[in-house]
C-alpha positions in Angstrom: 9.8 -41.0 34.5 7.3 -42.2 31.8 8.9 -39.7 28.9 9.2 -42.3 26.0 7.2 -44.9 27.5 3.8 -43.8 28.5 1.8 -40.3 28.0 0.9 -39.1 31.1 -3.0 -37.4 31.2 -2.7 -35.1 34.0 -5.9 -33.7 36.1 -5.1 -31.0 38.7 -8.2 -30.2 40.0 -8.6 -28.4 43.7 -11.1 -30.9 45.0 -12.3 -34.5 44.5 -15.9 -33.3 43.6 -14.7 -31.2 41.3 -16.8 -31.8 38.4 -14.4 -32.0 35.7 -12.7 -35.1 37.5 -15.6 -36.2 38.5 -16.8 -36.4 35.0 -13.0 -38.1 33.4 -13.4 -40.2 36.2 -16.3 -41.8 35.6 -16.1 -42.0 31.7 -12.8 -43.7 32.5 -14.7 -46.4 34.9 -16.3 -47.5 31.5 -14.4 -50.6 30.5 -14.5 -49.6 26.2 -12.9 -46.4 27.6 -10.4 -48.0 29.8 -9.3 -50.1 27.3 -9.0 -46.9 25.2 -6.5 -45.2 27.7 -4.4 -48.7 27.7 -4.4 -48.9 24.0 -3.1 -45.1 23.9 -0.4 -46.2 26.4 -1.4 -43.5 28.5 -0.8 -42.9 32.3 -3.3 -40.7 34.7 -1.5 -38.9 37.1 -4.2 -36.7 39.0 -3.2 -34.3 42.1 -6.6 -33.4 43.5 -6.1 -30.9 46.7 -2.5 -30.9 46.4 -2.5 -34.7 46.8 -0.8 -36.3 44.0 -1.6 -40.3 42.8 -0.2 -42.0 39.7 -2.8 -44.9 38.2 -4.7 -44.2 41.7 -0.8 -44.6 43.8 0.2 -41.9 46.0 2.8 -39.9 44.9 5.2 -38.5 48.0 4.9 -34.9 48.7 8.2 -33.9 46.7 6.9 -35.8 44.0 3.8 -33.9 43.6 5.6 -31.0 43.8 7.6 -31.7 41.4 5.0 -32.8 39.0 3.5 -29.6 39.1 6.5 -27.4 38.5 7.7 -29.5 35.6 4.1 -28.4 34.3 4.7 -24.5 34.7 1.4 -23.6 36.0 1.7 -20.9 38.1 -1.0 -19.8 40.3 -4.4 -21.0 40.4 -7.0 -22.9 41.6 -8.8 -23.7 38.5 -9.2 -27.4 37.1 -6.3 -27.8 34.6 -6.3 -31.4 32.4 -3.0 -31.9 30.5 -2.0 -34.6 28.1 2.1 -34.9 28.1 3.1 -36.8 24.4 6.2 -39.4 25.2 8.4 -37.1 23.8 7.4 -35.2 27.6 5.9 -32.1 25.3 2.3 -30.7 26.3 -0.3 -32.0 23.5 -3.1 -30.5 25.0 -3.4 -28.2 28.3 -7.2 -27.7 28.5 -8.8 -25.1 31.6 -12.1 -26.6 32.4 -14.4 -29.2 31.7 -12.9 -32.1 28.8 -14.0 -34.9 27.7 -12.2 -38.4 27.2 -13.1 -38.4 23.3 -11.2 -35.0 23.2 -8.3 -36.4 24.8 -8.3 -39.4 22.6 -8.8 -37.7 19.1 -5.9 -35.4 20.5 -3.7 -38.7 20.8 -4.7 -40.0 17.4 -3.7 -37.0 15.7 -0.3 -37.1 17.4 2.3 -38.0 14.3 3.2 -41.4 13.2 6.4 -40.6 14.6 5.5 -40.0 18.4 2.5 -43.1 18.1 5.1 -45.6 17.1 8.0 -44.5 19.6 9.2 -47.7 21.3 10.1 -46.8 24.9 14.0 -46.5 25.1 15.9 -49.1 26.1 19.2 -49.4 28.3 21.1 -52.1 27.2 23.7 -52.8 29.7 27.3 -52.4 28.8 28.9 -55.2 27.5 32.1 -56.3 30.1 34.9 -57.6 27.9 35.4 -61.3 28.2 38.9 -61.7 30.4 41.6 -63.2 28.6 42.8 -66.3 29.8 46.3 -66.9 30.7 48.8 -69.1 29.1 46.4 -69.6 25.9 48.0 -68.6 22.7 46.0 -65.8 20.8 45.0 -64.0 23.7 45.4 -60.4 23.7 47.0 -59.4 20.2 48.5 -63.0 19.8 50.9 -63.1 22.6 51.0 -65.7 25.1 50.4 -64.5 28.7 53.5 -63.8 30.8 53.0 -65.9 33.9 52.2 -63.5 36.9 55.1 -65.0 39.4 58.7 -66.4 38.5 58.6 -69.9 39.0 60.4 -71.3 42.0 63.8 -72.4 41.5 64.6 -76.0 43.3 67.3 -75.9 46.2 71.0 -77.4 45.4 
């Protein structure tokens, strides 16, 4: 959902006290840090006891599941923090305590390529204009052929 728009920093963590969070979460209460995070274009998904949020949102269930097996994980209950570049390719997949400065230095040193990606846009198709009937030089020059005979008068 945010690949090309947003990198998503991801914090699985099997409890809400677990420290790690606990630690990212309050370094990103500090407003010179939040601003950071914005600046990065970065989004925080977190899915603490199998409960999933997006920028502090519930995710449904399906969604959080389908967070985590996009991620490949397999089994475990340790604390896993993942930064996803917006090309949707792990940048950093870190076991354990992190802190934000890591996660931000990890972001700078992303190319100039993948910093300077605009998110994609869809540009609706463009309808072609109808032509209009009975105007000369509509469709390849040729008048429009009326759609119904016209009605011939009674003797």
């Amino acid at each position: 959902m945010d690949k090309g728009r947003a990198r998503p920093l991801i914090v699985i963590a099997p409890s809400t006290v677990d420290p790690t969070w606990v630690s990212l979460k309050k370094s990103l209460d500090e407003p010179e840090n939040r601003k950071g995070f914005t600046e990065r274009n970065m989004v925080l998904y977190t899915v603490l006891n199998l409960m999933g949020q997006r920028d502090g949102k519930d995710l449904g269930p399906q969604d959080t599941a389908a967070l985590i097996r996009s991620l490949k994980l397999g089994a475990g209950a340790r604390t896993k923090v993942i930064l996803v570049g917006k090309d949707g390719e792990k940048k950093l997949d870190q076991a354990g305590p992190i802190e934000l400065k890591e996660v931000f230095a990890a972001v700078d040193q992303l190319p100039a390529a993948e910093k300077e990606t605009p998110p994609p846009t869809i540009v609706p198709a463009a309808e072609p204009e109808p032509a209009v009937k009975g105007v000369k030089g509509a469709k390849n020059g040729k008048p429009a052929k009326p759609t119904k005979p016209p009605e011939m008068p009674d003797d």
